[in-house]
NUKEDREN-298574 format. One record per residue: x, y, z of N, C-alpha, C in turn; residue in one letter. Coordinates in steps of 0.2 Angstrom, whole numbers. Layout:
+-------+-------+-------+-------+-------+-------+-------+-------+-------+---------+
!   n.x !   n.y !   n.z !  ca.x !  ca.y !  ca.z !   c.x !   c.y !   c.z ! residuo !
+-------+-------+-------+-------+-------+-------+-------+-------+-------+---------+
!     X !     Y !     Z !     X !     Y !     Z !     X !     Y !     Z !       A !
...
+-------+-------+-------+-------+-------+-------+-------+-------+-------+---------+
This chain:
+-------+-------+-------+-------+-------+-------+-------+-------+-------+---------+
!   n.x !   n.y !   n.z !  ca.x !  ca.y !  ca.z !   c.x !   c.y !   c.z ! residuo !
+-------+-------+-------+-------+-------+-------+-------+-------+-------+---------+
!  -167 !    38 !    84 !  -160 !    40 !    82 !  -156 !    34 !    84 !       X !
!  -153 !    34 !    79 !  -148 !    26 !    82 !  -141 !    29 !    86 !       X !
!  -136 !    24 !    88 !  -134 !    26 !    93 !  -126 !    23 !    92 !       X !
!  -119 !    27 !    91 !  -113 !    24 !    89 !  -110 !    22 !    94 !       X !
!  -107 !    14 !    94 !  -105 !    14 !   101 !   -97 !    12 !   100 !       X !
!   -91 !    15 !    96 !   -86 !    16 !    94 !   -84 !    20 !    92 !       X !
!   -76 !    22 !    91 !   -72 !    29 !    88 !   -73 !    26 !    81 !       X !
!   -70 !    19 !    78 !   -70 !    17 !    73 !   -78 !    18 !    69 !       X !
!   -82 !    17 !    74 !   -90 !    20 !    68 !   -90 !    23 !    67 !       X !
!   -86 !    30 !    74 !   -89 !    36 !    72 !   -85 !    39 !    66 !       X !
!   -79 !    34 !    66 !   -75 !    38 !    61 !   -79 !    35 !    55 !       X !
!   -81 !    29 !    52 !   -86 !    27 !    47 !   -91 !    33 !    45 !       X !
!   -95 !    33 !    48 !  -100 !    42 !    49 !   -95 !    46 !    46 !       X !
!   -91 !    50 !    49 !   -87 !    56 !    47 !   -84 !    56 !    40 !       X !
!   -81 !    50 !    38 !   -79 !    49 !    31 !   -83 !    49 !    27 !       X !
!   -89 !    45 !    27 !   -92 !    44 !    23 !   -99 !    53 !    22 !       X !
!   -95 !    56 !    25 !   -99 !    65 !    25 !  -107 !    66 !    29 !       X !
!  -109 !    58 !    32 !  -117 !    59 !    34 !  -115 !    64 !    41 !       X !
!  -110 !    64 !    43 !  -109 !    66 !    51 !  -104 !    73 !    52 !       X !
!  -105 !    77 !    49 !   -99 !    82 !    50 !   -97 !    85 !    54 !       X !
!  -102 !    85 !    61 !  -104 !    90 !    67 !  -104 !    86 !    73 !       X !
!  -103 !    87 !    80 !  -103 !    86 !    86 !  -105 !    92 !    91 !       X !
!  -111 !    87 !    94 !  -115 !    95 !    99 !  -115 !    90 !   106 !       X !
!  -116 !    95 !   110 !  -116 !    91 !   116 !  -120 !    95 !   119 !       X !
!  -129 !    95 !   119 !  -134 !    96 !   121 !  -140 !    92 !   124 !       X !
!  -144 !    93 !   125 !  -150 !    91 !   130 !  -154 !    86 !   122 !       X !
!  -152 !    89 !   116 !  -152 !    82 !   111 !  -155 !    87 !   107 !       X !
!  -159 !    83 !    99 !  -161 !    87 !    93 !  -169 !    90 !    94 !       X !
!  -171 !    87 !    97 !  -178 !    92 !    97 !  -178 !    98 !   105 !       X !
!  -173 !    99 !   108 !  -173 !   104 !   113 !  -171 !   109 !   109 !       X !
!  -165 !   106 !   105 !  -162 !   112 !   100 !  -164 !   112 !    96 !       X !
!  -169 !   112 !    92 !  -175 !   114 !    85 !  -181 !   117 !    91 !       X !
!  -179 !   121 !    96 !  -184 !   124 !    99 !  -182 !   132 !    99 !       X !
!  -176 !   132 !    98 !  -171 !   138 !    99 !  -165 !   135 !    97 !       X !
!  -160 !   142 !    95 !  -154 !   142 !    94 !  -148 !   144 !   100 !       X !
!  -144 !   142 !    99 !  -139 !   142 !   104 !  -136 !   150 !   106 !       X !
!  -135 !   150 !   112 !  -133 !   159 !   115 !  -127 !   159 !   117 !       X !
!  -125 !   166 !   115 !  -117 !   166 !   117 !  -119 !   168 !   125 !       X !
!  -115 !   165 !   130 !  -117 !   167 !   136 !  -114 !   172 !   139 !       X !
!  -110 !   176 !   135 !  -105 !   181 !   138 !  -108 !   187 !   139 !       X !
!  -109 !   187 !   130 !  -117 !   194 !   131 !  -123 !   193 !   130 !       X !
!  -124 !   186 !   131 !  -133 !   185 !   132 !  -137 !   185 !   125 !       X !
!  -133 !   187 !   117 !  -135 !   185 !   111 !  -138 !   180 !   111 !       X !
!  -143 !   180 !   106 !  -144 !   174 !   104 !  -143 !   174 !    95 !       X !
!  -139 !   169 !    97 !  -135 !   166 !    87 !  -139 !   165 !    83 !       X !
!  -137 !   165 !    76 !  -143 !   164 !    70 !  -143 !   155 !    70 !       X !
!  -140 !   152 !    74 !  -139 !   144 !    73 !  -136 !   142 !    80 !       X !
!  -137 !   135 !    77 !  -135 !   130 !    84 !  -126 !   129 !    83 !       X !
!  -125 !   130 !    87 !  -117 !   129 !    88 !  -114 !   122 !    87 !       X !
!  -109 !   120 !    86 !  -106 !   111 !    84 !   -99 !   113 !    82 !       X !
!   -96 !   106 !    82 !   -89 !   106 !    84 !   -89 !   103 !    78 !       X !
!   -84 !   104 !    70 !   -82 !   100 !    66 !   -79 !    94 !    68 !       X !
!   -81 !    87 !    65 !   -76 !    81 !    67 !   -71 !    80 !    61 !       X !
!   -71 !    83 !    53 !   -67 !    81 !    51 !   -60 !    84 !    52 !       X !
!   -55 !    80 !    54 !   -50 !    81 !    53 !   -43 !    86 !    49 !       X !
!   -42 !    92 !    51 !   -36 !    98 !    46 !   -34 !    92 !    41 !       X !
!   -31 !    97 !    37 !   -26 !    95 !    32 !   -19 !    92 !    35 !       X !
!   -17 !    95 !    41 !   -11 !    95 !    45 !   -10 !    89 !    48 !       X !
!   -16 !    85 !    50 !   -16 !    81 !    55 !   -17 !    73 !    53 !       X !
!   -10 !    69 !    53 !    -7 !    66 !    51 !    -9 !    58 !    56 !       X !
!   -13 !    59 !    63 !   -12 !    54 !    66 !   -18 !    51 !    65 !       X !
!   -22 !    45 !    66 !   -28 !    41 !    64 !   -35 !    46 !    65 !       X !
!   -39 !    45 !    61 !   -45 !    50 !    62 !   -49 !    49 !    70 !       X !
!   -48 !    41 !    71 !   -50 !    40 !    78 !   -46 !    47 !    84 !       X !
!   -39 !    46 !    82 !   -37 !    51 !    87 !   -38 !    58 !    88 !       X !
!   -41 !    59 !    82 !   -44 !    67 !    80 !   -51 !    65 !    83 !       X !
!   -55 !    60 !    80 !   -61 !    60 !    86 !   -62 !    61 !    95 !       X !
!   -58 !    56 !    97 !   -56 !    55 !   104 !   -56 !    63 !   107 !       X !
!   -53 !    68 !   102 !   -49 !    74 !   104 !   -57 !    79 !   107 !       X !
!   -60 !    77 !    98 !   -64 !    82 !    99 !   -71 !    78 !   103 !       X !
!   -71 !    73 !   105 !   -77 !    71 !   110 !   -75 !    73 !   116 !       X !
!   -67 !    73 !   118 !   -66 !    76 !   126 !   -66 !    82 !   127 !       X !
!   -67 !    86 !   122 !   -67 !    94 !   120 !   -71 !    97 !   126 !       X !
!   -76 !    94 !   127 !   -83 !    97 !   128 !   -83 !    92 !   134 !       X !
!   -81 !    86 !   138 !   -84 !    84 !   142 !   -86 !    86 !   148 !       X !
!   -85 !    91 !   149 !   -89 !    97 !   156 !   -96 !    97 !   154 !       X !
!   -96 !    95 !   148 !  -105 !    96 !   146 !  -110 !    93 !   151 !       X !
!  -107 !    84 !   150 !  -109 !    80 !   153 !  -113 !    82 !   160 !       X !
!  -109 !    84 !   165 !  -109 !    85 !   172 !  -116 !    92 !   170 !       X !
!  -118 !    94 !   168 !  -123 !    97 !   167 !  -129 !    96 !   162 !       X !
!  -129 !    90 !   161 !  -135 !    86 !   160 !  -135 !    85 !   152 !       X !
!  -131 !    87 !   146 !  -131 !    85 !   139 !  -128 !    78 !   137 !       X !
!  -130 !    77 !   131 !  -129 !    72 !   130 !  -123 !    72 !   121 !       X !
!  -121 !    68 !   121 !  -116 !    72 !   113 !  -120 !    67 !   108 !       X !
!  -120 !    71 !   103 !  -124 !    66 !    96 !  -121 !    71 !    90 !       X !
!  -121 !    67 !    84 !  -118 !    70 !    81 !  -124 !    74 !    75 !       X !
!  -121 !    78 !    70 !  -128 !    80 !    65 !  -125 !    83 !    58 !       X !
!  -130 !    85 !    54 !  -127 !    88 !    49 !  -132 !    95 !    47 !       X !
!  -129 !    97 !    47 !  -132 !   104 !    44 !  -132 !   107 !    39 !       X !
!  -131 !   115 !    40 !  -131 !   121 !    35 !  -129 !   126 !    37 !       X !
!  -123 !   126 !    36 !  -118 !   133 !    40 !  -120 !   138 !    39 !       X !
!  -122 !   143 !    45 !  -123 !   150 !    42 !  -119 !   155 !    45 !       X !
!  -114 !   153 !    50 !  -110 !   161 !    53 !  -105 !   156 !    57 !       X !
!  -101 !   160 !    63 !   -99 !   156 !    67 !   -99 !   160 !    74 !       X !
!   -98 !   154 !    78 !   -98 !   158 !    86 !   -95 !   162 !    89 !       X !
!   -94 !   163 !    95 !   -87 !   166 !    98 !   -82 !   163 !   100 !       X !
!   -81 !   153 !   100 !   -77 !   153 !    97 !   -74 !   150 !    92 !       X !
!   -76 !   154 !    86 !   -78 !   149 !    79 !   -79 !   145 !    78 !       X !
!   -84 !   142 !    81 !   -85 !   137 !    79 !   -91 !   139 !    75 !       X !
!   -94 !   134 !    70 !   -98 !   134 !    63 !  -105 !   134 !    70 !       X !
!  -111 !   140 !    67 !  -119 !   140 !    68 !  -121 !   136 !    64 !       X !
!  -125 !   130 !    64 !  -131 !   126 !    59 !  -138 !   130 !    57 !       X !
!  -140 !   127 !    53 !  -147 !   127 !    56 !  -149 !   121 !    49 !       X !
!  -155 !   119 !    49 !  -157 !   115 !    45 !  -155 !   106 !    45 !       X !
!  -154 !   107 !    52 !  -151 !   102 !    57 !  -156 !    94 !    55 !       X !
!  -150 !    91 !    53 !  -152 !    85 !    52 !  -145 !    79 !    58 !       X !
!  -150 !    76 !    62 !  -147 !    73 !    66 !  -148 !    66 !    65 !       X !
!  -141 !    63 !    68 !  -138 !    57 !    65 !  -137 !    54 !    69 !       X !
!  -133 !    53 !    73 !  -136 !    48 !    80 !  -133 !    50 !    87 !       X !
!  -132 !    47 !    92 !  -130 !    48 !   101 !  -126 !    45 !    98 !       X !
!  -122 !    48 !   102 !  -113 !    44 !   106 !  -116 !    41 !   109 !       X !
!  -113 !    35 !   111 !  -115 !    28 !   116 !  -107 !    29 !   123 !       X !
!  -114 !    29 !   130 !  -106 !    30 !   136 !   -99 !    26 !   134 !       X !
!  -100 !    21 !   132 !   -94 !    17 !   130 !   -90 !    21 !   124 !       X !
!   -93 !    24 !   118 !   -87 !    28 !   114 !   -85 !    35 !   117 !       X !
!   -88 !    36 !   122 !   -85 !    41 !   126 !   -79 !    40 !   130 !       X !
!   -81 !    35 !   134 !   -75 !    31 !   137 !   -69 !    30 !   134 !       X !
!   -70 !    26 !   127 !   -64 !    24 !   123 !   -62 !    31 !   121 !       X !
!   -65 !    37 !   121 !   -62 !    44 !   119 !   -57 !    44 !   123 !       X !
!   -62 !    44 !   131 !   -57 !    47 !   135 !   -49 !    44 !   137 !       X !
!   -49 !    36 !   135 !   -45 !    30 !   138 !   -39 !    33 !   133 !       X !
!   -42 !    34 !   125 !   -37 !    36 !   119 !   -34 !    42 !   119 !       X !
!   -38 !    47 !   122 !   -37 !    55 !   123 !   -30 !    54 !   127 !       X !
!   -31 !    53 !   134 !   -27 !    51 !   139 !   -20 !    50 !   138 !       X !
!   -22 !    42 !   135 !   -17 !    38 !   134 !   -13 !    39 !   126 !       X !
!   -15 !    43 !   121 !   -12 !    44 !   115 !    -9 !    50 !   114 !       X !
!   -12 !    54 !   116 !   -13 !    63 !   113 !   -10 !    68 !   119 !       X !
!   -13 !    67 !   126 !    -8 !    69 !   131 !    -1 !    68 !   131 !       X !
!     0 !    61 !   132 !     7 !    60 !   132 !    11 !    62 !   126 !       X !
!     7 !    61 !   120 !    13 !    64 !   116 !    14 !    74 !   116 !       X !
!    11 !    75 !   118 !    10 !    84 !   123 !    16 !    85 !   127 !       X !
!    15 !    80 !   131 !    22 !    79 !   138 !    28 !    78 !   134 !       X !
!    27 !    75 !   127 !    34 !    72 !   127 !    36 !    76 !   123 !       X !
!    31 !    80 !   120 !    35 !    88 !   114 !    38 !    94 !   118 !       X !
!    33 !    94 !   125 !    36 !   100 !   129 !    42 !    99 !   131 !       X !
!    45 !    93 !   134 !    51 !    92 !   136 !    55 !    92 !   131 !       X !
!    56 !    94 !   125 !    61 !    93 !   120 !    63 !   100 !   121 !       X !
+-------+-------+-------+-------+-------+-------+-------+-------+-------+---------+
């Protein structure tokens, strides 16, 4: 599986429709062994869980900064051993926190540590502060 090592690729991927998902697991062949569990009540889901990367209707600032968003979403993953790659599937329900179940998973490639960094550098630096600077109004 190839490996993106930009926001601006990942956004190339996203546009162009091959990439419409973000998982942040142990990778694609753990999860084509089984389906992901709600850990609350111990279910197990008719699909693997993923975070949509295309960007609302509403959402007016660079597709990169919608990226950034949703790669920090999840980075607690990390510290427990997963990795983020992106995929494409076939929606069949959604989670408990709606997010879209796959299955028929077709995986596309690993974030590279570097486009995580640039997430996190853009996250920080773009999308927080404009957070701070709405609250104070």
């Amino acid at each position: 599986m190839r490996t993106v090592r930009t926001l601006a690729q990942l956004a190339e991927l996203v546009d162009s429709g091959d990439a419409p998902y973000l998982r942040y697991s142990p990778g694609p062949e753990s999860d084509a062994r089984h389906s992901s569990n709600d850990h609350e009540s111990g279910l197990t889901m008719p699909g693997v869980s993923a975070n949509p990367l295309e960007a609302p209707g509403w959402w007016t600032l660079p597709l990169e900064d919608w990226l950034a968003r949703r790669v920090c979403q999840y980075l607690r993953e990390l510290d427990e051993g997963a990795r983020p790659w992106v995929l494409s599937g076939r929606q069949v329900d959604f989670g408990p926190d709606n997010e879209p179940l796959l299955v028929d998973i077709q995986p596309v490639a690993w974030l590279a540590p570097e486009l995580v960094d640039e997430a996190r550098e853009r996250y920080q630096s773009r999308l927080n502060a404009g957070a701070a600077t709405h609250r104070d109004r």
